[in-house]
N, C-alpha and C positions, 0 to 999 in steps of 0.2 A: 710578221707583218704588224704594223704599226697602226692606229684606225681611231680619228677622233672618238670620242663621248661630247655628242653635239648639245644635251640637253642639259646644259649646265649653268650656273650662276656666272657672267660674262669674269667672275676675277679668278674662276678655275680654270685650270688645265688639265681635262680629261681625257687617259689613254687605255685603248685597249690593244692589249698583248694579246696577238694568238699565232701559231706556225712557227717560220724561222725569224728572228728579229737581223734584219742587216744593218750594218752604216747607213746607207741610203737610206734606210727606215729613220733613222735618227736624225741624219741632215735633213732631213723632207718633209719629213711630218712632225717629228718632239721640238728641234731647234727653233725652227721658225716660231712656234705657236708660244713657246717658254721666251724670246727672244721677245718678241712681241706683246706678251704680259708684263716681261719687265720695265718697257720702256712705256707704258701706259700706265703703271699702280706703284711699279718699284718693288715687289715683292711677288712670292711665287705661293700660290696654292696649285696642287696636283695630286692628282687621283691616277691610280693606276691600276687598272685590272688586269693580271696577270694571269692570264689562261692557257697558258703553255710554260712547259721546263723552263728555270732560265739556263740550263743547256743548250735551248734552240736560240741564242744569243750570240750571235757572230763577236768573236775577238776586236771586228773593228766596230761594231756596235756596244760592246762597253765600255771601251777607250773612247769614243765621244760620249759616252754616257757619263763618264768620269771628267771627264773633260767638260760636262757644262755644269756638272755639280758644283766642282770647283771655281769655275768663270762665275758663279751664282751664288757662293757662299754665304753671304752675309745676305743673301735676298729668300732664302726659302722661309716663308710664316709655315704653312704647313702641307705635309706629305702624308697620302691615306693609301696605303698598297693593298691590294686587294689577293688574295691567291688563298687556293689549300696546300702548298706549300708551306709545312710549317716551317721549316729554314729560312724560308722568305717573310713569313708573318713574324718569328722571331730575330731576326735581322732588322729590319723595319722597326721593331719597339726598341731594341737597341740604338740604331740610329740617331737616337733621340740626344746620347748622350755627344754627340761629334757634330752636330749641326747647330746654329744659332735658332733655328726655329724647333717645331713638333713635328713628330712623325708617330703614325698607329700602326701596327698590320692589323690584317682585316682577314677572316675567311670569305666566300664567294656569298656565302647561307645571310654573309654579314654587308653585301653591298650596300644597301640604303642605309644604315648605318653609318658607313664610311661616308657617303654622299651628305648626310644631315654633317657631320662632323665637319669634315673639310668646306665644307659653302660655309659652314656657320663664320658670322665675324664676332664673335663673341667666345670664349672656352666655355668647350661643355664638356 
């Protein structure tokens, strides 16, 4: 399940992962909200807390997850993944190298962190 992070600087897009992630999670609650940042700033900030396997990831929930990466390429400034996965924290700092913008991973210990970094408009 998919689940805003309401308490955010209005140019983020905060999500919190936890359970099974579906399609439906992704057209319902990611799409619309990243959809809608873009056409306001033109560029995408996103946080994600990842509190569940990305095993509980339905097949049709990465393929649209892939599918707005892509539709959004040249718009992500930056991506702050949140998890203790370390697979996924080091995926994440990788990513850096295949995207026009930044991306961090984050452990859980490390949320506000992730929160100061991503709202920043400034690199820190």
């Amino acid at each position: 399940m998919l689940q805003f992070i309401n308490d955010l600087e209005p140019h983020v897009v905060g999500i919190h992962a936890i359970g099974e992630v579906t399609k439906q999670d992704i057209d319902t609650v990611l799409l619309p909200r990243i959809d809608e940042l873009v056409q306001r700033q033109g560029e995408i900030n996103y946080l994600l807390v990842l509190e569940t396997d990305v095993k509980n990831w339905t097949a049709g929930a990465w393929l649209d997850d892939v599918k707005m990466g892509i539709k959004n390429f040249t718009k992500w400034n930056k991506i702050a993944v949140v998890s203790d996965q370390k697979g996924v924290e080091w995926f994440t700092d990788a990513f850096r190298f295949f995207i026009p913008g930044k991306s961090k991973g984050y452990s859980l210990n490390q949320l506000d962190d992730a929160v100061k970094w991503v709202t920043a408009k400034d690199e820190q």
